[in-house]
N, C-alpha and C positions, 0 to 999 in steps of 0.2 A: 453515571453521573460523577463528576467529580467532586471527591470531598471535598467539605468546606469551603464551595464555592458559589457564593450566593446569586452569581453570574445564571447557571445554569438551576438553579432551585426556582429561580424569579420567574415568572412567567410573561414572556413577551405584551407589548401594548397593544390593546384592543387592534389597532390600526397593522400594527405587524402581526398581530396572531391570525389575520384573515388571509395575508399574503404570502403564501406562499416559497421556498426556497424550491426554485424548479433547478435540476442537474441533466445538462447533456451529457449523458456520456453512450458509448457502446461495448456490449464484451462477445465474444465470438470464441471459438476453440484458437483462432489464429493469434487475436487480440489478446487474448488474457483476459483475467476479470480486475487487474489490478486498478485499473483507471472508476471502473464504478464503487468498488470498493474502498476507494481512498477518498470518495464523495459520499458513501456510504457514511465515514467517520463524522464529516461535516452535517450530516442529514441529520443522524443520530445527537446531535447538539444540538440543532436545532428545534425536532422535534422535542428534547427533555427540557428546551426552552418555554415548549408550548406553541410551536409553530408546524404547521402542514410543509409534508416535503411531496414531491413529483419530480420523476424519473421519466426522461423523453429520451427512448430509445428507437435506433432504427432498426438495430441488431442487438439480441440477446439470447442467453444460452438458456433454458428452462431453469436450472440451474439457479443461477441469479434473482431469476424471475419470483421463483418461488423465495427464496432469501429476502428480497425486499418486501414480496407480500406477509411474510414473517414477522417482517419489522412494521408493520401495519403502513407500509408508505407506496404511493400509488405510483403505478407505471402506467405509461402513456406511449403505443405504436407509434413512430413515424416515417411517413412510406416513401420518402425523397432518400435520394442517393446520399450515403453520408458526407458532410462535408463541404455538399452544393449547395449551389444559392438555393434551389429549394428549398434545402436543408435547412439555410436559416432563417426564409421565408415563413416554413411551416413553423419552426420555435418563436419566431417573435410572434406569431398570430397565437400560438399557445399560451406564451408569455402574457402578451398583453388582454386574453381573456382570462387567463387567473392571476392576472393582477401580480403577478411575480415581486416578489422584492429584492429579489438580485437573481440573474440566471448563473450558475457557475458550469465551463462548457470543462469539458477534460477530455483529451486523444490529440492523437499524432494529426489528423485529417482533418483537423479545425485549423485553418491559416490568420491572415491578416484581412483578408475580407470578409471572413465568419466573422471577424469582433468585430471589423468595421461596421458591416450592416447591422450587428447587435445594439452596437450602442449609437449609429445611427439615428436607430430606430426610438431613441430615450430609455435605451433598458439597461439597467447596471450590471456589470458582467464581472465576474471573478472568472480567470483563467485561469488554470492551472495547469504548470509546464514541467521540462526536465531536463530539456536542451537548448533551447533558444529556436527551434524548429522553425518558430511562423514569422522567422523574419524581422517585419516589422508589428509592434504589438500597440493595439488600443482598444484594450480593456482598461477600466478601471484600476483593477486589481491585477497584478501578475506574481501568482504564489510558485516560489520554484521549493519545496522541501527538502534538497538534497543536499547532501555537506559539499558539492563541487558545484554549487550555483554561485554565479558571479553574475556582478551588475552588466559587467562588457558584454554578457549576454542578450543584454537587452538595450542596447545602445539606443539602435532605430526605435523608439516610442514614443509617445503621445504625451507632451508635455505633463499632463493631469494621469498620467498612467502611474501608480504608487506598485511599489516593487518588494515582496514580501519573501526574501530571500534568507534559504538555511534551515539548519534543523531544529529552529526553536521553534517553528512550524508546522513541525510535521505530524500530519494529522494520523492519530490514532483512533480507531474506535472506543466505545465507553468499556466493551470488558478490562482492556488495559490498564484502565485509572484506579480499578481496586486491586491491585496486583501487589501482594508484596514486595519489598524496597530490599529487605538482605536474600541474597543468592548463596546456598552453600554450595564451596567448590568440593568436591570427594578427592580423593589421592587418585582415581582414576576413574574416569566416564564409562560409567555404562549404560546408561540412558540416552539412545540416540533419537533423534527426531527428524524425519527425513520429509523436506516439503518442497516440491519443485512448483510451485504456481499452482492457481488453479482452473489450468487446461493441460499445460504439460505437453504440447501435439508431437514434440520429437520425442517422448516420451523416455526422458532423462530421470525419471523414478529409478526403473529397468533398471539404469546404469549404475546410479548408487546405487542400489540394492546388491547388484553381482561385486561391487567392489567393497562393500562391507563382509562380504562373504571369505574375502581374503584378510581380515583382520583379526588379528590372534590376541581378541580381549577375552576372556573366560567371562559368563556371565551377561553375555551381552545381551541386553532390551532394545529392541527396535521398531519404533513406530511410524508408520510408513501413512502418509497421511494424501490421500488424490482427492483434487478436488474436485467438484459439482460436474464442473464442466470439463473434466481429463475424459478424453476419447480411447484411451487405454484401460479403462477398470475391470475388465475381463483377465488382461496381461497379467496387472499387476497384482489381483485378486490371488493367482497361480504361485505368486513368490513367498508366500509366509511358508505354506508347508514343505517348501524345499529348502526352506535356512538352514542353516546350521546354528543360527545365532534362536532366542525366543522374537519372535516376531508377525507383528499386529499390521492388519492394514487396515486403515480408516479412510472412509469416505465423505467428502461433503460435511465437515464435521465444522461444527457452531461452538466450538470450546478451545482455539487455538490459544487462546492466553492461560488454561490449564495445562495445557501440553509443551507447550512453553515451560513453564514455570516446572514441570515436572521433569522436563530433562537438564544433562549436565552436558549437551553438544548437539546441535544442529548441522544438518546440511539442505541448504536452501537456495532456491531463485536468488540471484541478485535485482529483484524489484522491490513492492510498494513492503515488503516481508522485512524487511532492512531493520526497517525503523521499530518494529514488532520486536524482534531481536534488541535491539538496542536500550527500548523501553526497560526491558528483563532482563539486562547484562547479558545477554545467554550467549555464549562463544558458538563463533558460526562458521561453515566452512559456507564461502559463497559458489556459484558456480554461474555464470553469466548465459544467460538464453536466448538472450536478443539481444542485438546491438547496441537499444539503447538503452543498455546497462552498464554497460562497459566505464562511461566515466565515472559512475557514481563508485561502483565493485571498486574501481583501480585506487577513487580520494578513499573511500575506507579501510581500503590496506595500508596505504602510505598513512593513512594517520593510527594506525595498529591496531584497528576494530574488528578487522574481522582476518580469515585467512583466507585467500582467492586460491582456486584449483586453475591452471592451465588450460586451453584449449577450447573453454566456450564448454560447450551441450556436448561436445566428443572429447572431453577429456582422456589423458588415459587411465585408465581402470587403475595399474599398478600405483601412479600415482597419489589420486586419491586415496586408497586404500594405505600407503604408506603417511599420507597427511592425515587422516583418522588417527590409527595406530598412534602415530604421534603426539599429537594434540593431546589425545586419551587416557595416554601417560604422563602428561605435563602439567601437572595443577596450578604450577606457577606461570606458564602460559596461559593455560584458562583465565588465570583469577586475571590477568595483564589484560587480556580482550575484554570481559567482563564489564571492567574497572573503565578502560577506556571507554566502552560503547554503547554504558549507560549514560556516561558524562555527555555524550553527545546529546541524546532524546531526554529531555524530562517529563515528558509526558503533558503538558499544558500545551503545546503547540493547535489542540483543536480547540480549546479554550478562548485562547489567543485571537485567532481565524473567527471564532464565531462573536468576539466581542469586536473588533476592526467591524465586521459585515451589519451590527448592530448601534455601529457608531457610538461606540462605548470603548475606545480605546484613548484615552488620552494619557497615560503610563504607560503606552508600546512603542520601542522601536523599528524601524523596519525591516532592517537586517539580522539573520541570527548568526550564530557562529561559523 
């Protein structure tokens, strides 16, 4: 819950507290789990609002699965091909038997006819995008969170379509909002933190791992973190006792904004992980896994938030290994990323998102920085 925020202390109107926030989304080893997880943020708002969340998935990793029934909010199979008309046949018949009070859909394989028939059908839809994918857009809502979201993205839309662009947006889960606000930088990192998504399928852990192994920091901590759903945890299980550095491997782990906060350097995904980072100043080396990462990684280096490694998911080793080393040594580049890539996140963007959703925004703009 966010401090002193009487937004989310308040508890929803009789009439909203019945209705549910239902989220399409899907997560897979190919998928990633960024996309439920970045509705996870929004769920988690709502429910500390006093409202029921529902998760209609057609694909999910157990993983997840179990994660959301952790957070006490309900998942829902649905056994149409994702992204067909079925697909949105079957949601609005869900939708409109729990009374939904706004669907929000997230993924690549939701087009312009998924929100047409949504809101078609009289159901309020929150989108959420990253690149302008679906063409043309008529949702309600179109939330892009990324610092390289622009309106030209969304040209082709629905006159009544409101455009919720930038990182003043960007939705965080609630562990983040108690996170302290000063970051000590050390004269040199030894606290690494290493997270590539959580599926990882080319299994780019592996890679930082052996290129940390060529970094001549004395003292070095590394916490090697795979998540739920990485089809490699046997692999990577194998690499602490061959370090040469001290080094942990964590699993599936529910404390990312601790380990965060406890390191002086990351190397991470460039997805929904960005903003996680930025919330906590934490200087990050990105590495891009999918393609469509790439604008977001590129607007953060050009704006001097983060440091991009070459090459995608086959970087080369030497390289990174010489951008560690680097960074590791440089407290006055640290503190520079830091500085800059907290200024981008302030941490209200799920705030924000759930007070717009509850028609409680009249002191919000639409665009963020």
């Amino acid at each position: 819950m966010i401090p002193g925020s009487p937004l989310l202390r308040a508890p929803l109107s009789r009439s909203l507290n019945s209705r549910p926030l239902l989220f399409r989304a899907d997560t897979s080893v190919a998928i990633g789990t960024g996309h439920v997880m970045r509705c996870l943020a929004l769920a988690q708002a709502w429910q500390d609002a006093g409202g029921r969340t529902v998760f209609a998935m057609a694909e999910a990793t157990p993983a997840v699965g179990e994660r959301l029934q952790r957070e006490g909010m309900e998942m829902l199979r649905l056994k149409a091909e994702p992204g067909s008309v079925d697909d949105a046949q079957e949601t609005i018949a869900l939708a409109q038997a729990e009374h939904a009070s706004w669907v929000v859909v997230d993924g690549y394989r939701f087009g312009a006819d998924y929100q047409m028939a949504l809101t078609g059908a009289g159901l309020k839809v929150l989108f959420i995008d990253d690149n302008g994918h679906a063409g043309l857009y008529a949702a309600d809502i179109v939330l892009n969170q990324n610092i390289h979201a622009r309106e030209s993205f969304y040209n082709d839309r629905e006159k009544s379509t409101r455009l919720l662009l930038g990182t003043k947006y960007a939705l965080l889960r609630r562990e983040f909002f108690s996170a302290k606000d000063a970051r000590e930088i050390p004269p040199v990192a030894r606290k690494v933190l290493v997270s590539l998504g959580g599926s990882d399928p080319d299994n780019v852990t592996r890679r930082v791992v052996e290129a940390l192994e060529q970094v001549a920091v004395a003292e070095l901590q590394v916490v090697v973190v795979a998540g739920g759903s990485n089809p490699h945890g046997a692999s990577i299980a194998e690499l602490a006792p061959n370090s040469s550095h001290s080094c942990r491997i964590l699993r599936d782990v529910a404390n990312m904004q601790e380990l965060m906060s406890w390191a002086d350097l990351t190397i991470s995904a460039a997805g929904t992980t960005c903003w996680e980072c930025c919330a906590l100043g934490l200087p990050a080396i990105l590495v891009v896994v999918a393609d469509n990462q790439i604008l977001n990684a590129e607007a953060l280096r050009a704006a001097g938030a983060v440091k991009l490694v070459s090459g995608g998911s086959q970087f080369p080793i030497g390289e990174m290994a010489q951008l560690i080393t680097s960074l590791a040594n440089s407290p006055s580049e640290r503190q520079t990323l830091s500085q800059t890539a907290s200024a981008l996140v302030d941490r209200g963007g799920t705030r924000r998102v759930l007070s717009i959703l509850m028609g409680d925004d009249s002191s919000e703009t639409e665009e963020g920085p």
